[in-house]
DSSP file (Angstrom, degrees, kcal/mol; ACC not computed):
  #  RESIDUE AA STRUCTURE BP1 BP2  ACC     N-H-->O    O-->H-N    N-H-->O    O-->H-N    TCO  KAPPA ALPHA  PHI   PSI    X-CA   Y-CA   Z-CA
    1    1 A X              0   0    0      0, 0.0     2,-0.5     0, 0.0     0, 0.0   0.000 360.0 360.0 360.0 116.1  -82.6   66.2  -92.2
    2    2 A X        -     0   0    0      1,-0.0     2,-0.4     0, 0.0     0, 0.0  -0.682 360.0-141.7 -71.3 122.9  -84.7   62.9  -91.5
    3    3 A X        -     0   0    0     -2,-0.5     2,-0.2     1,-0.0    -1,-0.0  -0.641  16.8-170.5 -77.6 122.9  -87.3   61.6  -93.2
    4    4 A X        +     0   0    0     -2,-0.4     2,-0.4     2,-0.0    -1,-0.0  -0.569  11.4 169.1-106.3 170.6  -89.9   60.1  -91.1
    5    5 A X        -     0   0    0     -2,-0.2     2,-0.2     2,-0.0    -2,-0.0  -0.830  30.8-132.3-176.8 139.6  -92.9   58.0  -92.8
    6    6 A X        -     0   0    0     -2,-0.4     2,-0.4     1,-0.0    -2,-0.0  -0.580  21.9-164.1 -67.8 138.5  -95.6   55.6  -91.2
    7    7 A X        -     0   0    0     -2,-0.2     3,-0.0     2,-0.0    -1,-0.0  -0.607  14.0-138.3-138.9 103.6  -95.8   52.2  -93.2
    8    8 A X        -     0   0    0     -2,-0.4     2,-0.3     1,-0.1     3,-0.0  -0.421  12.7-135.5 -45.0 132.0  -99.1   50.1  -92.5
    9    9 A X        -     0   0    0      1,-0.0    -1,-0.1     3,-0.0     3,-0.0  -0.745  20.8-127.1 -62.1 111.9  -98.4   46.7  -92.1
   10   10 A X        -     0   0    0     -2,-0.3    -1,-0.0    -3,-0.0    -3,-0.0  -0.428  30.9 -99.4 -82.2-175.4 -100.9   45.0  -94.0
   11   11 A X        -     0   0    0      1,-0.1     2,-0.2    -3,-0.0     0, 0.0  -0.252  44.9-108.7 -78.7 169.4 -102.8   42.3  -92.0
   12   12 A X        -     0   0    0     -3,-0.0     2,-0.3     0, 0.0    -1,-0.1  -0.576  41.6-109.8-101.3 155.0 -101.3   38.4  -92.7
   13   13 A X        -     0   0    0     -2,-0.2     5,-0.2     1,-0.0     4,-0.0  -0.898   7.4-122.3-106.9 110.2 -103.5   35.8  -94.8
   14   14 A X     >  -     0   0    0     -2,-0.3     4,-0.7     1,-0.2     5,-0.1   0.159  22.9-132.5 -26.6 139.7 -105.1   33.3  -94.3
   15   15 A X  H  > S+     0   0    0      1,-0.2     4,-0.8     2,-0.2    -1,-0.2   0.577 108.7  65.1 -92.2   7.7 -103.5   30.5  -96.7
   16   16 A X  H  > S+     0   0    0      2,-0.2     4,-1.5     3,-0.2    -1,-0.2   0.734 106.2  42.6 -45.7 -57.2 -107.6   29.9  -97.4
   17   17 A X  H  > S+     0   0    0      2,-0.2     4,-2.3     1,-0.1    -2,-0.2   0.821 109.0  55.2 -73.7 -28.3 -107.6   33.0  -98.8
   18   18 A X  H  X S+     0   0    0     -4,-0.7     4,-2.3     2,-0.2    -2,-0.2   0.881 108.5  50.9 -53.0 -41.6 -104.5   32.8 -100.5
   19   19 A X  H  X S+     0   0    0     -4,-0.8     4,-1.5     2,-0.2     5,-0.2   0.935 107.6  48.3 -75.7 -57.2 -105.7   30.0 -102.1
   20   20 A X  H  X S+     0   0    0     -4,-1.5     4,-3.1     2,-0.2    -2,-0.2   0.844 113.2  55.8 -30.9 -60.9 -109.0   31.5 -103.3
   21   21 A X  H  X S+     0   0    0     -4,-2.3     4,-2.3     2,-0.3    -1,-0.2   0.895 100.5  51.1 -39.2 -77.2 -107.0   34.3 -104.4
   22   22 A X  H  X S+     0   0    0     -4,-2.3     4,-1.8     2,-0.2    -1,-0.2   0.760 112.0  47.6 -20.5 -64.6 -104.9   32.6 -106.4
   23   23 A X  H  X S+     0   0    0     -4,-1.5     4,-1.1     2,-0.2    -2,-0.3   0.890 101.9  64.6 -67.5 -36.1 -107.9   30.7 -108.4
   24   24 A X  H >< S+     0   0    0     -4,-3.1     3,-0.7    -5,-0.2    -2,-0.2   0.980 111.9  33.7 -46.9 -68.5 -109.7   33.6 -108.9
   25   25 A X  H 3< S+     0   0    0     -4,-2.3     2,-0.2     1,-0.3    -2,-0.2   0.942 133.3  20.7 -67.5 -59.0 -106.8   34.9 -111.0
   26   26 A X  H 3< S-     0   0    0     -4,-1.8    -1,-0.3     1,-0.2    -2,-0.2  -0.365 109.7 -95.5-101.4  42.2 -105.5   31.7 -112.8
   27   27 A X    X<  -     0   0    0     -4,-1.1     3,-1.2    -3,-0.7    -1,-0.2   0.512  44.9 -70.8  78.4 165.5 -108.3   29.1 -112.7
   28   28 A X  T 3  S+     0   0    0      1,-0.2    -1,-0.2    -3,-0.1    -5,-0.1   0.492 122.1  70.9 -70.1  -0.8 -109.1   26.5 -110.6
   29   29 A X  T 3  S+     0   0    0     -3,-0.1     2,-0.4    -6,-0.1    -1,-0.2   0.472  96.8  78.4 -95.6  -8.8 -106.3   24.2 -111.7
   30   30 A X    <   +     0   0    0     -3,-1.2     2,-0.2    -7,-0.1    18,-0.1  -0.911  62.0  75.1 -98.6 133.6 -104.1   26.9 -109.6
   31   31 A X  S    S-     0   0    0     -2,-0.4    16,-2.9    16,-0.3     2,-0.4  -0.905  75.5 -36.8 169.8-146.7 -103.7   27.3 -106.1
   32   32 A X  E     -A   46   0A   0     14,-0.3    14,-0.2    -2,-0.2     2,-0.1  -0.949  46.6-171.7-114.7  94.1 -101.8   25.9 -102.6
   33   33 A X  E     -A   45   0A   0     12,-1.4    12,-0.8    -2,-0.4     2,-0.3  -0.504   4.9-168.0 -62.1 147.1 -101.5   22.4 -102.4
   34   34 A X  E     -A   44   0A   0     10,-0.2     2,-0.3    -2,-0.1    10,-0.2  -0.952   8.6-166.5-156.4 141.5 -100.3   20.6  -99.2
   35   35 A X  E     -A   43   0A   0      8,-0.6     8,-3.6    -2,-0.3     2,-0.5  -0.893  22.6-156.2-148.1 117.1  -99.4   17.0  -99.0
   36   36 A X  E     -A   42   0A   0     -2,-0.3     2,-0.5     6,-0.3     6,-0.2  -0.987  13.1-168.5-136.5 121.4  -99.2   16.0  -95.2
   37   37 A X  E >>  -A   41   0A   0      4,-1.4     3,-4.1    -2,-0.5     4,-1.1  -0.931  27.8-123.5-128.6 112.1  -97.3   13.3  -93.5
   38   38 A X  T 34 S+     0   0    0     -2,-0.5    -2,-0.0     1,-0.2     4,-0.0  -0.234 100.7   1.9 -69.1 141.5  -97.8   12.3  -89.9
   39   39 A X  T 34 S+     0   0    0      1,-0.0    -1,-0.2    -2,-0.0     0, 0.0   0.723 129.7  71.0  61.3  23.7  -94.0   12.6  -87.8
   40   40 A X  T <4 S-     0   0    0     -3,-4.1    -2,-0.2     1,-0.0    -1,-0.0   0.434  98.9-135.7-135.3   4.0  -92.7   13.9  -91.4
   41   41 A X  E  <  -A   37   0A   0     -4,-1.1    -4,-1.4     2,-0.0     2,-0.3   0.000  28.2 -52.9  67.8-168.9  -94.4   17.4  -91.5
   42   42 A X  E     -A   36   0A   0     -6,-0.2     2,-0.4    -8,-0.1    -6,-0.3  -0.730  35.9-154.5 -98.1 136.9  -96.4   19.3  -94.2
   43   43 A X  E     -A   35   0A   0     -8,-3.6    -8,-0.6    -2,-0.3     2,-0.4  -0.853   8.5-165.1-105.0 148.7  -95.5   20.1  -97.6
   44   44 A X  E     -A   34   0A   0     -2,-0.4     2,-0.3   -10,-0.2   -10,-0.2  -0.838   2.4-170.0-139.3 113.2  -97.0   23.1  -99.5
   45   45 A X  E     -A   33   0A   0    -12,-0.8   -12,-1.4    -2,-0.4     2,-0.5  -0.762  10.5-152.9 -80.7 135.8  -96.7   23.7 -103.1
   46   46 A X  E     -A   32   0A   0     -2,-0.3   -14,-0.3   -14,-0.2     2,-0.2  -0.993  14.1-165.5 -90.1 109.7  -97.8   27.0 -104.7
   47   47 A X        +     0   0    0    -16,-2.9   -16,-0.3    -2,-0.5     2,-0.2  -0.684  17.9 158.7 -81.9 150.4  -98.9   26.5 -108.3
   48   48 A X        -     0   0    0     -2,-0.2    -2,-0.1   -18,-0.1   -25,-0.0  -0.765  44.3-100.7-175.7 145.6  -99.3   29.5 -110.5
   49   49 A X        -     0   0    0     -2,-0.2     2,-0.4   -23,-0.2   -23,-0.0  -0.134  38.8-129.4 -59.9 157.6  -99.3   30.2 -114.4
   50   50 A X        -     0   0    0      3,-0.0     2,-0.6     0, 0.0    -1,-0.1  -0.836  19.9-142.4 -88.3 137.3  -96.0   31.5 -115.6
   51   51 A X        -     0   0    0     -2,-0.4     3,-0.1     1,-0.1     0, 0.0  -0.946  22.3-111.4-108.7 141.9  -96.0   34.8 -117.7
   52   52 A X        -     0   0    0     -2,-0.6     2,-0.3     1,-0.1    -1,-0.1   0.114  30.6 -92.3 -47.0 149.4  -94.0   35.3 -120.3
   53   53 A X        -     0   0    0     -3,-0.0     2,-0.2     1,-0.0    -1,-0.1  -0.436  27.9-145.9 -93.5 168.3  -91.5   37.3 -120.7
   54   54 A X        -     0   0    0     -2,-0.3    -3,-0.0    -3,-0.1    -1,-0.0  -0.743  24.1-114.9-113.9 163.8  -91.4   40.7 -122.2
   55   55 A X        -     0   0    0     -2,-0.2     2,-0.2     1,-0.2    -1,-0.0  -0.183  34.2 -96.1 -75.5-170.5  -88.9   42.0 -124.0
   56   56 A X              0   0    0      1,-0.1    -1,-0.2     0, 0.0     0, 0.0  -0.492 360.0 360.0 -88.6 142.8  -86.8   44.9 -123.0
   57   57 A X              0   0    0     -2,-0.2    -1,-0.1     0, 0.0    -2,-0.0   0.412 360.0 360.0 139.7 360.0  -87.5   48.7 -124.2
């Protein structure tokens, strides 16, 4: 027997939004940085807090 299922594709984001996104959760010292060099291309860092880890159990 086959299982069929739909899966919505959600829409792509703008990295504007991303970015936004991103400060919203973990302050304004968090986000997408991009560092841009003409005939060397773009770099893009994602900053974001680390969480800890949890134990096991």
């Amino acid at each position: 027997m086959a299982i069929r299922y739909r899966r919505q594709l959600r829409q792509p984001q703008p990295p504007l939004e991303v970015h936004k996104r991103l400060q919203m959760n973990y302050g304004d010292d968090y986000g997408l940085h991009y560092k841009s060099e003409p005939g060397e291309g773009t770099h893009v860092t994602i900053k974001i807090r680390k969480v800890p880890d949890q134990p096991a159990g």
